[in-house]
N, CA, C and O atoms as a Tripos MOL2 file, in Angstrom:
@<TRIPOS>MOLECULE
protein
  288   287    72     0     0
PROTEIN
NO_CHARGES

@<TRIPOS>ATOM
      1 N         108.6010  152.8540   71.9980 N.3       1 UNK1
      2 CA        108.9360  151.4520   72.0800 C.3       1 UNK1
      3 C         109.0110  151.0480   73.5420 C.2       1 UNK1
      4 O         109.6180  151.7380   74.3620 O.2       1 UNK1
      5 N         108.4270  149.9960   73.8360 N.am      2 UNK2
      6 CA        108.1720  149.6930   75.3260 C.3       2 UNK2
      7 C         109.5160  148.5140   75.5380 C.2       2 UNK2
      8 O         109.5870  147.4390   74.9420 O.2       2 UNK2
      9 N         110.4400  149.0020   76.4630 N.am      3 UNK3
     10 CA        111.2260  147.9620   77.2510 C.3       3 UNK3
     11 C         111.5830  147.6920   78.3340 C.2       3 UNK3
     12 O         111.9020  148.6020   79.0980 O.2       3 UNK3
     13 N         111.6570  145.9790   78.8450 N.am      4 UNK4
     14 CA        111.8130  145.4300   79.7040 C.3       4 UNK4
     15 C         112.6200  145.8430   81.0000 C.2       4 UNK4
     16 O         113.4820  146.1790   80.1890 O.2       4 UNK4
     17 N         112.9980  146.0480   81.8420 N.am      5 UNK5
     18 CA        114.3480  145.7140   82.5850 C.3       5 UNK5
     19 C         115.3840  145.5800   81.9830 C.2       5 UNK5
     20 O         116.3090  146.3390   81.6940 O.2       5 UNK5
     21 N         115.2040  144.7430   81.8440 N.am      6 UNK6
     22 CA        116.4760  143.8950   81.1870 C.3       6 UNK6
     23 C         117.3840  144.1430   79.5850 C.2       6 UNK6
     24 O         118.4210  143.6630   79.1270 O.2       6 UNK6
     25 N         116.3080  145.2040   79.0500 N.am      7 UNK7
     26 CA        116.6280  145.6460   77.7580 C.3       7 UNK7
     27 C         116.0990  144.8580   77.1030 C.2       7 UNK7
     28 O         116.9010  144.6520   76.1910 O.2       7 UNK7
     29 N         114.9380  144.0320   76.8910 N.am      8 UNK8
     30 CA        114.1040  143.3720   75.5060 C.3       8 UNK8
     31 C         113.3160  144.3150   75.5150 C.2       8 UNK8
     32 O         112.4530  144.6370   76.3310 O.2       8 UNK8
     33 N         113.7010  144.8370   74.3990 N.am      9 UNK9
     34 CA        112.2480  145.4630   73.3540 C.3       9 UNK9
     35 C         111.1370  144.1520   72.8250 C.2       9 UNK9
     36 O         111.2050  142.9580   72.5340 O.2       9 UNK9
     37 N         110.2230  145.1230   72.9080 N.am     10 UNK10
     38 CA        108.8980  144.8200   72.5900 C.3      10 UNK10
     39 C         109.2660  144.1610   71.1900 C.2      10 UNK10
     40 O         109.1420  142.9730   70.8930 O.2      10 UNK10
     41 N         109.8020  145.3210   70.3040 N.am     11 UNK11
     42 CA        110.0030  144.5340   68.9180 C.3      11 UNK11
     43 C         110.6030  143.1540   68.6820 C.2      11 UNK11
     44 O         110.2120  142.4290   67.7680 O.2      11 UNK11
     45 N         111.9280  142.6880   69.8600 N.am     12 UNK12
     46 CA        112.2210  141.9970   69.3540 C.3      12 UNK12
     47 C         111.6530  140.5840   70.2650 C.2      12 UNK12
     48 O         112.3080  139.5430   70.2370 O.2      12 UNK12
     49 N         110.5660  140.6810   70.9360 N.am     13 UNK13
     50 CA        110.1400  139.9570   71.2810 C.3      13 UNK13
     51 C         108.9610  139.6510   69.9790 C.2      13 UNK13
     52 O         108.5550  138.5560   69.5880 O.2      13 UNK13
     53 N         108.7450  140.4590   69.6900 N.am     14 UNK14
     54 CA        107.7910  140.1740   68.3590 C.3      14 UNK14
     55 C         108.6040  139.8090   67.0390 C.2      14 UNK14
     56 O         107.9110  139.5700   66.0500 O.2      14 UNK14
     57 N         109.9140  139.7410   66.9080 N.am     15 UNK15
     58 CA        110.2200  139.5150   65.8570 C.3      15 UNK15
     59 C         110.8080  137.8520   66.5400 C.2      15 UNK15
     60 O         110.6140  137.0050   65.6680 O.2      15 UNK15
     61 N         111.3050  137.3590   67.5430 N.am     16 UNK16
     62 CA        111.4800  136.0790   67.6140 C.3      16 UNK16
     63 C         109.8630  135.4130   67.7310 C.2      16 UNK16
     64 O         109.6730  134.8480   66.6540 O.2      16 UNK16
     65 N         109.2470  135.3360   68.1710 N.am     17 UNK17
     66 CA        108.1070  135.1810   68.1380 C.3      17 UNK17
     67 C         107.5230  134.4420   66.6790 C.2      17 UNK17
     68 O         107.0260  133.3280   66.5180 O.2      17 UNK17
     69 N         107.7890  135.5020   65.7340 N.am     18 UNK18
     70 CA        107.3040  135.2000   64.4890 C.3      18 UNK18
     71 C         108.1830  134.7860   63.5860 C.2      18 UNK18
     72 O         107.7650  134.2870   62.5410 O.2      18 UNK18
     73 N         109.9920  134.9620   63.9050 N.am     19 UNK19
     74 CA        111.1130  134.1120   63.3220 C.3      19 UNK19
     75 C         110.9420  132.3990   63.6790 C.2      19 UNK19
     76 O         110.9980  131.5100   62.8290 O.2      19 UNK19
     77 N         110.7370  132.2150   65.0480 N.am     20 UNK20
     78 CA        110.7980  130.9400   65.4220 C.3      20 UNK20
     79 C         109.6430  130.3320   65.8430 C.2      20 UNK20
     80 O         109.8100  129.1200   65.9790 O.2      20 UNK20
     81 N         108.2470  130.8090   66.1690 N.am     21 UNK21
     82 CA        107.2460  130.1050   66.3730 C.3      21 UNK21
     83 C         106.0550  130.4320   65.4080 C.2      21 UNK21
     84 O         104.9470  129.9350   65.6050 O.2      21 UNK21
     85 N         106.2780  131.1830   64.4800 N.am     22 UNK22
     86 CA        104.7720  131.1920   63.7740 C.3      22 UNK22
     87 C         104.3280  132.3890   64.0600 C.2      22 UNK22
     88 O         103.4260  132.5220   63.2330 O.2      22 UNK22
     89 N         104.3650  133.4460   64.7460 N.am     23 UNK23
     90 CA        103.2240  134.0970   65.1690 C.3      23 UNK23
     91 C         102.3990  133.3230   66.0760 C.2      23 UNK23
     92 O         101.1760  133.4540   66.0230 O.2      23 UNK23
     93 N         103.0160  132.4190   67.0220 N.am     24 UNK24
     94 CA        102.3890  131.6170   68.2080 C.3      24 UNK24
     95 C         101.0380  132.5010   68.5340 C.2      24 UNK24
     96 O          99.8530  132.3590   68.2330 O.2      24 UNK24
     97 N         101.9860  133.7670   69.5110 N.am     25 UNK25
     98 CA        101.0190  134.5150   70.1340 C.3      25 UNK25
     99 C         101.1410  136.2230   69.4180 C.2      25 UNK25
    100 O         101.8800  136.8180   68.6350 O.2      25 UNK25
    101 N         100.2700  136.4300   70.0100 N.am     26 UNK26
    102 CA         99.6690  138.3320   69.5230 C.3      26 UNK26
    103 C         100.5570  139.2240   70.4040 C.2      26 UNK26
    104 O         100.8930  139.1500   71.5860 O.2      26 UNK26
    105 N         100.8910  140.3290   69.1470 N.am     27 UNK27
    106 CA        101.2590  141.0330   70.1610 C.3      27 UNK27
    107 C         100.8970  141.8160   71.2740 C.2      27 UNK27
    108 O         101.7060  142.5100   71.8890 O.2      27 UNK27
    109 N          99.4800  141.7030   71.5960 N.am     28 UNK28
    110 CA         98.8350  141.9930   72.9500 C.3      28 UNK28
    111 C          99.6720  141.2180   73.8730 C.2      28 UNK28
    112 O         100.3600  141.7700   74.7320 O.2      28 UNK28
    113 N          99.6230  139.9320   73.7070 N.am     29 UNK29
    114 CA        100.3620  138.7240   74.7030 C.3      29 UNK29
    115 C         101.7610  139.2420   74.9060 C.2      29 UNK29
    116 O         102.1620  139.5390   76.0320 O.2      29 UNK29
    117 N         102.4380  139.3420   73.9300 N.am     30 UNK30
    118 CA        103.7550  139.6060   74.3360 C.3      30 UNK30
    119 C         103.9240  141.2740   74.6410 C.2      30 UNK30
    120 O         104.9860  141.6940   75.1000 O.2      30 UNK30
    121 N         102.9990  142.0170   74.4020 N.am     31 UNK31
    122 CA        102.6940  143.7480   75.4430 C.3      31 UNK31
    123 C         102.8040  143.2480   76.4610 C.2      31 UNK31
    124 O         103.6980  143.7990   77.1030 O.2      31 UNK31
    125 N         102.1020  142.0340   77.2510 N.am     32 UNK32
    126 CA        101.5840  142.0180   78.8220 C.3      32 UNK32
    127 C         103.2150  141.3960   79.4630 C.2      32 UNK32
    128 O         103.5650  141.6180   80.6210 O.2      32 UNK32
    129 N         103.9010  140.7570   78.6580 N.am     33 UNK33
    130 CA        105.4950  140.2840   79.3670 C.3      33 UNK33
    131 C         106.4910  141.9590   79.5080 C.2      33 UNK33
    132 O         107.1940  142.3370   80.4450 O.2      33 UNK33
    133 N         106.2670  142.4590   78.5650 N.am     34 UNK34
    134 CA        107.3390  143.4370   78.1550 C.3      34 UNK34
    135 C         106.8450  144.5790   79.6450 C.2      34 UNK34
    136 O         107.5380  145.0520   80.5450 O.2      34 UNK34
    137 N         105.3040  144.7010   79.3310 N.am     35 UNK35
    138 CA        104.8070  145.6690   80.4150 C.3      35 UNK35
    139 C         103.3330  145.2130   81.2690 C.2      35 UNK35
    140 O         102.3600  145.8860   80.9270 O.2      35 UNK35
    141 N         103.0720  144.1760   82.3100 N.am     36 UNK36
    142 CA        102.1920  143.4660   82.6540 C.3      36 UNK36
    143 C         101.2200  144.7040   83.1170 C.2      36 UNK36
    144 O         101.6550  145.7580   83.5810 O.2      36 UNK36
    145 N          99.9660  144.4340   82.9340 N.am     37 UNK37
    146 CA         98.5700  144.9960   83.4880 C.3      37 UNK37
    147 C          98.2530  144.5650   83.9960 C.2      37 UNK37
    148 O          97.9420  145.2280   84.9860 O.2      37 UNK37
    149 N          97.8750  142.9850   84.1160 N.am     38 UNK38
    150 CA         97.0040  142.1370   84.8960 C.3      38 UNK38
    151 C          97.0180  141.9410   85.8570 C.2      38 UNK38
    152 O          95.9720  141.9040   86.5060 O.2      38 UNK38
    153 N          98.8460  141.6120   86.6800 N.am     39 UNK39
    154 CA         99.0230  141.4900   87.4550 C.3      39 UNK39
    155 C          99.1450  140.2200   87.5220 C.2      39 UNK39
    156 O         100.1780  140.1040   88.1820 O.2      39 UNK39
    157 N          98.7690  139.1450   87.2730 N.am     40 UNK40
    158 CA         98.4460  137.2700   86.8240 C.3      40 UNK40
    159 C          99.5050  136.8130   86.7950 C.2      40 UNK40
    160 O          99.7520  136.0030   87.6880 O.2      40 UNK40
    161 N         100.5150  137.0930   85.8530 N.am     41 UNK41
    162 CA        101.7160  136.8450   85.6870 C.3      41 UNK41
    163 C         102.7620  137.6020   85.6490 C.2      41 UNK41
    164 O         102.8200  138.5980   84.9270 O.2      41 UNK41
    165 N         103.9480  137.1180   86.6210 N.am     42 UNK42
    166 CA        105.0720  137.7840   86.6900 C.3      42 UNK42
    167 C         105.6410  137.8850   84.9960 C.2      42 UNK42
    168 O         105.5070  137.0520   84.0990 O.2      42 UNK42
    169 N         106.4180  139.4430   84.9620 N.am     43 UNK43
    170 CA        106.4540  139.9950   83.8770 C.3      43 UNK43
    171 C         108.0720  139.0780   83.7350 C.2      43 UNK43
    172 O         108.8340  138.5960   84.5740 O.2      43 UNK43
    173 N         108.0840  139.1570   82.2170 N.am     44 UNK44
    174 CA        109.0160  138.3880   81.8520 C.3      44 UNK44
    175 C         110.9100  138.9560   82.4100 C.2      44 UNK44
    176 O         111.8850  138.2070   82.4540 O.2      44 UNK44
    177 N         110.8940  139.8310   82.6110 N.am     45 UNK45
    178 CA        112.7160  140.1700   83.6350 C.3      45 UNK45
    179 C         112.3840  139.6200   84.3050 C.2      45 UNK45
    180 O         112.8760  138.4960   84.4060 O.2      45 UNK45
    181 N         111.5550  139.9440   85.0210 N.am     46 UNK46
    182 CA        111.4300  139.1900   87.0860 C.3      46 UNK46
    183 C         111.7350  137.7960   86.5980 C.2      46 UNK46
    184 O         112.7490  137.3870   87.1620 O.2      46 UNK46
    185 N         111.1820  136.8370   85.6780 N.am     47 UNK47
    186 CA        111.2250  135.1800   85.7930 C.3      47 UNK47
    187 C         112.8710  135.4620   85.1620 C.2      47 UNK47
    188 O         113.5140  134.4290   84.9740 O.2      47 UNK47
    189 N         113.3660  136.3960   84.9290 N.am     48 UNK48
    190 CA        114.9070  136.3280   84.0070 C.3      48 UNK48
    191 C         115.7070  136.3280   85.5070 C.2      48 UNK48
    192 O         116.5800  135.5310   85.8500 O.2      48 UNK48
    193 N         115.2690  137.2200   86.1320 N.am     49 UNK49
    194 CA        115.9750  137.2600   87.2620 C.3      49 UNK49
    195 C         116.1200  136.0220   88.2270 C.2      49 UNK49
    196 O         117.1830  135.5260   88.6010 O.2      49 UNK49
    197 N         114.9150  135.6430   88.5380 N.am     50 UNK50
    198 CA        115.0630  134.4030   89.3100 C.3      50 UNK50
    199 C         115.9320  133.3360   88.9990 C.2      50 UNK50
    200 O         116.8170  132.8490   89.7030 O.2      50 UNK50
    201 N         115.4930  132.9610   87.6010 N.am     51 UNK51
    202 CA        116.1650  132.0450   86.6900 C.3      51 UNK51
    203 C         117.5910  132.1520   87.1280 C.2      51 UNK51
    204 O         118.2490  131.2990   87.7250 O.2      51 UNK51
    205 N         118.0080  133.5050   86.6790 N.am     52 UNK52
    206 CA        119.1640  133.6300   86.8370 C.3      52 UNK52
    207 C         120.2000  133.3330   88.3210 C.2      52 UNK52
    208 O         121.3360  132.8580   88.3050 O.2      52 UNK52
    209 N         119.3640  133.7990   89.6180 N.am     53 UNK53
    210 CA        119.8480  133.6630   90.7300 C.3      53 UNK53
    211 C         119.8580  131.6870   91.4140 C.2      53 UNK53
    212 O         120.3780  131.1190   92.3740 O.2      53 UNK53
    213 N         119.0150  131.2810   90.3070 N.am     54 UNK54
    214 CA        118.6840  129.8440   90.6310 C.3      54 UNK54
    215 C         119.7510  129.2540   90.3870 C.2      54 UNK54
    216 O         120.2290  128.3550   91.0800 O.2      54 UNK54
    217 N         120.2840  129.7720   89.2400 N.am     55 UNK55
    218 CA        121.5240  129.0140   87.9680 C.3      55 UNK55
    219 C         122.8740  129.5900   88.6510 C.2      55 UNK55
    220 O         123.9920  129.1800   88.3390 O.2      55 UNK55
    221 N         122.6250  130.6220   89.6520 N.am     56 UNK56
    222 CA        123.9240  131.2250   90.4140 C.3      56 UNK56
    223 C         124.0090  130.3230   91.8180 C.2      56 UNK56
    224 O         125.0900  130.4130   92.4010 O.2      56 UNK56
    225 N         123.2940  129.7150   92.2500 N.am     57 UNK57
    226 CA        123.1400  129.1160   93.8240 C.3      57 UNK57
    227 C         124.5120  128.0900   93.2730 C.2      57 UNK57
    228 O         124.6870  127.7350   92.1080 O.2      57 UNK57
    229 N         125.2100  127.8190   94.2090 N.am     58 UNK58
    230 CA        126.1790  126.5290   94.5650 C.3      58 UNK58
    231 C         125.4810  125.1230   95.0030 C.2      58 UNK58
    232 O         125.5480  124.7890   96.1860 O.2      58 UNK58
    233 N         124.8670  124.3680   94.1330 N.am     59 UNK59
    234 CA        123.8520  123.3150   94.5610 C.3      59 UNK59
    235 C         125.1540  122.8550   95.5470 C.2      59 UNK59
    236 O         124.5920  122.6990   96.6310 O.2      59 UNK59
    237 N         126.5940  122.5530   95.7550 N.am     60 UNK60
    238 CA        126.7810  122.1250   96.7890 C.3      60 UNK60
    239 C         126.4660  122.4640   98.4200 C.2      60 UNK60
    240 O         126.8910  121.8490   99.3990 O.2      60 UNK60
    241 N         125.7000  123.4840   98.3880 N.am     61 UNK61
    242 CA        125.0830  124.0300   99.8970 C.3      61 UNK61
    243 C         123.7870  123.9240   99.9890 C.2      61 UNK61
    244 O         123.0340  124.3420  100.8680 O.2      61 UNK61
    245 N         123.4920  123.1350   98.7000 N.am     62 UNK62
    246 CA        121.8490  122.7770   99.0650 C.3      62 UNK62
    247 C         121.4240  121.0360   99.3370 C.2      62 UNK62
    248 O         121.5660  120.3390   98.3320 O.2      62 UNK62
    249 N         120.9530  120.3570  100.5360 N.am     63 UNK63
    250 CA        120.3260  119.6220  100.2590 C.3      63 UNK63
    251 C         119.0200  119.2300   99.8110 C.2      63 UNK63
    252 O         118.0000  119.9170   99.7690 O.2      63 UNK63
    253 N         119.2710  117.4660   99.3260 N.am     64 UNK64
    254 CA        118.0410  117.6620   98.4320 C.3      64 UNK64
    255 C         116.8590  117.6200   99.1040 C.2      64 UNK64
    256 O         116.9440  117.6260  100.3320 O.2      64 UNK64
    257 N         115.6310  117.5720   98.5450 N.am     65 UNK65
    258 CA        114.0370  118.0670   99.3640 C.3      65 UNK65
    259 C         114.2420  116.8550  100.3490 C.2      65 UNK65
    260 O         114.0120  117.0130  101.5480 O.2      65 UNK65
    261 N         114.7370  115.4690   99.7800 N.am     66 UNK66
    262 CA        114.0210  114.3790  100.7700 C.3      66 UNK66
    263 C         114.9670  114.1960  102.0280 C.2      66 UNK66
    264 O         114.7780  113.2660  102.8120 O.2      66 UNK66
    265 N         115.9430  115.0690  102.1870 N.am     67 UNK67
    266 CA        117.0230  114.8460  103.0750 C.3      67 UNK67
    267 C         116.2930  115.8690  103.9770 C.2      67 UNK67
    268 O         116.0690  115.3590  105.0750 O.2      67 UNK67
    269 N         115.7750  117.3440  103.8670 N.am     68 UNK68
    270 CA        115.6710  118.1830  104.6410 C.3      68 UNK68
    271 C         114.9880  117.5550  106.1480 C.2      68 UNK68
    272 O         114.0550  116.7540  106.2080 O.2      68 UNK68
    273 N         115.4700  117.9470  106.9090 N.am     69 UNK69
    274 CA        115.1340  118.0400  108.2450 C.3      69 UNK69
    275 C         115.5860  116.5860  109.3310 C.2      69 UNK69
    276 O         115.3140  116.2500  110.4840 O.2      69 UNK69
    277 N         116.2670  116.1190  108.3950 N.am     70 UNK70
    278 CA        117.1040  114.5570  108.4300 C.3      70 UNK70
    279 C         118.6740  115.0830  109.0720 C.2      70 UNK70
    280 O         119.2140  114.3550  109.9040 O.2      70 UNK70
    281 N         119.2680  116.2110  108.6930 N.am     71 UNK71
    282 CA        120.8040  116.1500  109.3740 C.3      71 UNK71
    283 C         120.4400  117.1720  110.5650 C.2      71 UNK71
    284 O         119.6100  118.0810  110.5700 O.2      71 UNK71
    285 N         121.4760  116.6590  111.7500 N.am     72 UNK72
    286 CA        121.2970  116.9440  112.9100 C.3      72 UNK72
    287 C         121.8920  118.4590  113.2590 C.2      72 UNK72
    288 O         121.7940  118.9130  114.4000 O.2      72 UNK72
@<TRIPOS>BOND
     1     1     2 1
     2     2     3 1
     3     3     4 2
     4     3     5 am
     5     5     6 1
     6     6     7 1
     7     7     8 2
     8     7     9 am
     9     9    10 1
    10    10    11 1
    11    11    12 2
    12    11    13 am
    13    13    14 1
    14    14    15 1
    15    15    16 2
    16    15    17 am
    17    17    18 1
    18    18    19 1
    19    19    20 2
    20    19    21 am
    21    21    22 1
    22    22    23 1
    23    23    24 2
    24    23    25 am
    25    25    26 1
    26    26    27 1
    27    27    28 2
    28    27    29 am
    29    29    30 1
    30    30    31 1
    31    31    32 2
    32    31    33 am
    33    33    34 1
    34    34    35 1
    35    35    36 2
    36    35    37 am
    37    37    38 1
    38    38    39 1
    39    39    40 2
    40    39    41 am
    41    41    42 1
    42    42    43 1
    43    43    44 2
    44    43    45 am
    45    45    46 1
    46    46    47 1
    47    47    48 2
    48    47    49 am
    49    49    50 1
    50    50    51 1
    51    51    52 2
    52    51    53 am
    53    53    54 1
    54    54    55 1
    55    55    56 2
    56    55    57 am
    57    57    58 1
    58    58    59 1
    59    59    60 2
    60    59    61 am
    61    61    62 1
    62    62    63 1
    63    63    64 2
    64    63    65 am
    65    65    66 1
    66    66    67 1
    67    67    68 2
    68    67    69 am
    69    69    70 1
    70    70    71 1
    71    71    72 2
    72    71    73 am
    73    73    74 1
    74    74    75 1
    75    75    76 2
    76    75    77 am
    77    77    78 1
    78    78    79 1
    79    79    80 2
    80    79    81 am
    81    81    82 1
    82    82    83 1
    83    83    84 2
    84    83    85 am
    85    85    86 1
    86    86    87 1
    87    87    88 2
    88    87    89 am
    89    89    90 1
    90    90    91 1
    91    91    92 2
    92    91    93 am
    93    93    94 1
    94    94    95 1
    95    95    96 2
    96    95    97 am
    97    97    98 1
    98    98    99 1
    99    99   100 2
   100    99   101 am
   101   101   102 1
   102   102   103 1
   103   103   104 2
   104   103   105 am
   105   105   106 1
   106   106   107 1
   107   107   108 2
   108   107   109 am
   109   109   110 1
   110   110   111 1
   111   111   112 2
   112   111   113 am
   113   113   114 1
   114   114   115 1
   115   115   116 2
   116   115   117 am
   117   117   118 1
   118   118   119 1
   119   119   120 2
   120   119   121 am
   121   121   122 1
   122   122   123 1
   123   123   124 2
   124   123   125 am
   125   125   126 1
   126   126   127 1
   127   127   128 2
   128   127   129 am
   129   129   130 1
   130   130   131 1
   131   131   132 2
   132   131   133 am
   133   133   134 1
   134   134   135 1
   135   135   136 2
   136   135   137 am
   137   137   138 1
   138   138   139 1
   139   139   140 2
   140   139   141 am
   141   141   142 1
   142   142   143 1
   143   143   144 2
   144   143   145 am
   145   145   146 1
   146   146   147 1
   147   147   148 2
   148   147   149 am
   149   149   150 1
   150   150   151 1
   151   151   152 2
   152   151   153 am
   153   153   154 1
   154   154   155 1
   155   155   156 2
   156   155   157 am
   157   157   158 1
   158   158   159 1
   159   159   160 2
   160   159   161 am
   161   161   162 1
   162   162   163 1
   163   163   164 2
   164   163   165 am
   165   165   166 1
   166   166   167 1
   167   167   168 2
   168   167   169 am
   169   169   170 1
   170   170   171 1
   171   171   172 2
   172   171   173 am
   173   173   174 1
   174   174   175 1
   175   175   176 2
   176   175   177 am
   177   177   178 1
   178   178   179 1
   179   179   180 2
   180   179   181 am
   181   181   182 1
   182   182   183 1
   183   183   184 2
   184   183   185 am
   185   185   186 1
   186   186   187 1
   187   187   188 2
   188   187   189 am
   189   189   190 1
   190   190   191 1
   191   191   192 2
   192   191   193 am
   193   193   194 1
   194   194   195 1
   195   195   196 2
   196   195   197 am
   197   197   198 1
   198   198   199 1
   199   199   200 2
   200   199   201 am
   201   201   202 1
   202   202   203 1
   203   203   204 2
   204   203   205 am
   205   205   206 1
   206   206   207 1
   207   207   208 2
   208   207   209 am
   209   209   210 1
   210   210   211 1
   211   211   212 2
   212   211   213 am
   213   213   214 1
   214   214   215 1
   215   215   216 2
   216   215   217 am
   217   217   218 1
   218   218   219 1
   219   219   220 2
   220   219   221 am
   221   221   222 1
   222   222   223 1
   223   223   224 2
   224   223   225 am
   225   225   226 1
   226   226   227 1
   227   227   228 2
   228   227   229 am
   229   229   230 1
   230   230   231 1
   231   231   232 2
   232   231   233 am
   233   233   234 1
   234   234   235 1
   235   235   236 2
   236   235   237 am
   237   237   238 1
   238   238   239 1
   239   239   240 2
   240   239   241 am
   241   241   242 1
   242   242   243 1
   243   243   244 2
   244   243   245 am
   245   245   246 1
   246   246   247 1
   247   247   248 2
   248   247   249 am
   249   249   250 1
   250   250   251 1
   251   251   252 2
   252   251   253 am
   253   253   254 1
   254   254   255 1
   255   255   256 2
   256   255   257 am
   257   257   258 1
   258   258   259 1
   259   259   260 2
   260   259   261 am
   261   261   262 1
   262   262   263 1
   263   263   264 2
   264   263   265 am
   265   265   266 1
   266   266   267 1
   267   267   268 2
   268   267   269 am
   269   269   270 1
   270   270   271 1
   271   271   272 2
   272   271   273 am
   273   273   274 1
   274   274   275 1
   275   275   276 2
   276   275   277 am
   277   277   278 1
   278   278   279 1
   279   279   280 2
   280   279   281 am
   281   281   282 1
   282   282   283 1
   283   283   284 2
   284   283   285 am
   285   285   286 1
   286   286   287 1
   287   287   288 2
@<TRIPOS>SUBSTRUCTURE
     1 UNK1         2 RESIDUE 1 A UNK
     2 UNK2         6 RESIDUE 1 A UNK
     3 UNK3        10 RESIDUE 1 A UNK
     4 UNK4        14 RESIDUE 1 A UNK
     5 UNK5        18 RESIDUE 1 A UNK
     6 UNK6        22 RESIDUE 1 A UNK
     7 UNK7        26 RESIDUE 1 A UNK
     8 UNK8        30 RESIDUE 1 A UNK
     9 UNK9        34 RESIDUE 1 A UNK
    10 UNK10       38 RESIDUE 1 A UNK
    11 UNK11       42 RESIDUE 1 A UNK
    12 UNK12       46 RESIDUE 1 A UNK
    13 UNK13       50 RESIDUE 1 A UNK
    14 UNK14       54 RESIDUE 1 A UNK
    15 UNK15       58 RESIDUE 1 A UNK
    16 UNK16       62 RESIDUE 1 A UNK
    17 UNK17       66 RESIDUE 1 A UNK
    18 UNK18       70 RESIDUE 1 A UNK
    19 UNK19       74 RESIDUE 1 A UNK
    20 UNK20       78 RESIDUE 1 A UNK
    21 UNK21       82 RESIDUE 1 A UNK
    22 UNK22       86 RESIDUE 1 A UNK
    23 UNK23       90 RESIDUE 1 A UNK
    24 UNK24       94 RESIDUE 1 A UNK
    25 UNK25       98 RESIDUE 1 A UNK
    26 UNK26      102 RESIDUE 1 A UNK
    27 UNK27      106 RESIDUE 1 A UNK
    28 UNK28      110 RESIDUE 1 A UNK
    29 UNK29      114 RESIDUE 1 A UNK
    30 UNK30      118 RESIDUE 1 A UNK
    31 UNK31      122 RESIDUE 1 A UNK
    32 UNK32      126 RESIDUE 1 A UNK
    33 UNK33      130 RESIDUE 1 A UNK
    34 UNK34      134 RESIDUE 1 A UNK
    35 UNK35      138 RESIDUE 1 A UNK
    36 UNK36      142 RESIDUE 1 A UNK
    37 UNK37      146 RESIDUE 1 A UNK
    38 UNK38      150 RESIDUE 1 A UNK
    39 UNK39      154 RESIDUE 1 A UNK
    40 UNK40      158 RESIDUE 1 A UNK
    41 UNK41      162 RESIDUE 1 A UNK
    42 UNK42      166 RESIDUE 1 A UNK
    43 UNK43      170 RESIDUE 1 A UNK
    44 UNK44      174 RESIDUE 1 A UNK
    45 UNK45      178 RESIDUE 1 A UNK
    46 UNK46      182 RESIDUE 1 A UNK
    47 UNK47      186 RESIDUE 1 A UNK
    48 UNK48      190 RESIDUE 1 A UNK
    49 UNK49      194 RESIDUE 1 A UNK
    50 UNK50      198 RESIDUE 1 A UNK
    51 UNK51      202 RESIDUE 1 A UNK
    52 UNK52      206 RESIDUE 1 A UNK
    53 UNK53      210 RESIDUE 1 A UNK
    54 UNK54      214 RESIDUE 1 A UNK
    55 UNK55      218 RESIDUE 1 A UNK
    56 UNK56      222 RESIDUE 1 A UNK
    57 UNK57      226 RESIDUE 1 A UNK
    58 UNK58      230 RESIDUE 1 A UNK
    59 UNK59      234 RESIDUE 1 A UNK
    60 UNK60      238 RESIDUE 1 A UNK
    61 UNK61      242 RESIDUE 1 A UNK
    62 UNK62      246 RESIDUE 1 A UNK
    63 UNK63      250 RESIDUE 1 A UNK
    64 UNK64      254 RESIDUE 1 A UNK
    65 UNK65      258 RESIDUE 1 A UNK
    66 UNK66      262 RESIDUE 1 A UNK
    67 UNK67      266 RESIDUE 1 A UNK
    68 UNK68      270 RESIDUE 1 A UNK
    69 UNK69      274 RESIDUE 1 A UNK
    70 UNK70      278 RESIDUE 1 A UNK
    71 UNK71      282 RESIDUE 1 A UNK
    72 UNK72      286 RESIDUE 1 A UNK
C-alpha cells in the first residue's frame, strides 16, 4: 500500500474519490498524488504543507500586495 507523508493511503484516496465524486478520476491519477513520477505536479503532502504554513502566517505582519513598497 503506497503512502503519503502525511499518512493518506492510496486506498483512501480512492475510496473518497468514489464516495464523493463518482469515480471523477483513475486510480493511475490519484497513484501520481500519493507517489508523483512526472515530476509536473507537486505531490499532494507538499500542497498539504504549504496550505498549512499559509493558514499558520499572522496576516497581521503581512501587508497587502498594493501597499508593498509604499511604507517607509
Amino acid at each position: 500500500m503506497k503512502i503519503m507523508a502525511d499518512g493518506i493511503a492510496l486506498k483512501t484516496l480512492i475510496a473518497v474519490n468514489r464516495e464523493f465524486f463518482g469515480s471523477r478520476w483513475t486510480e493511475k491519477d490519484l497513484a501520481e498524488l500519493v507517489d508523483p513520477r512526472f515530476g509536473v505536479v507537486s505531490d499532494l503532502s507538499s500542497l498539504v504543507g504549504r496550505l498549512a504554513a499559509i493558514r499558520a502566517k499572522d496576516l497581521g505582519d503581512v501587508a497587502p500586495p498594493w501597499a508593498e513598497g509604499t511604507q517607509s
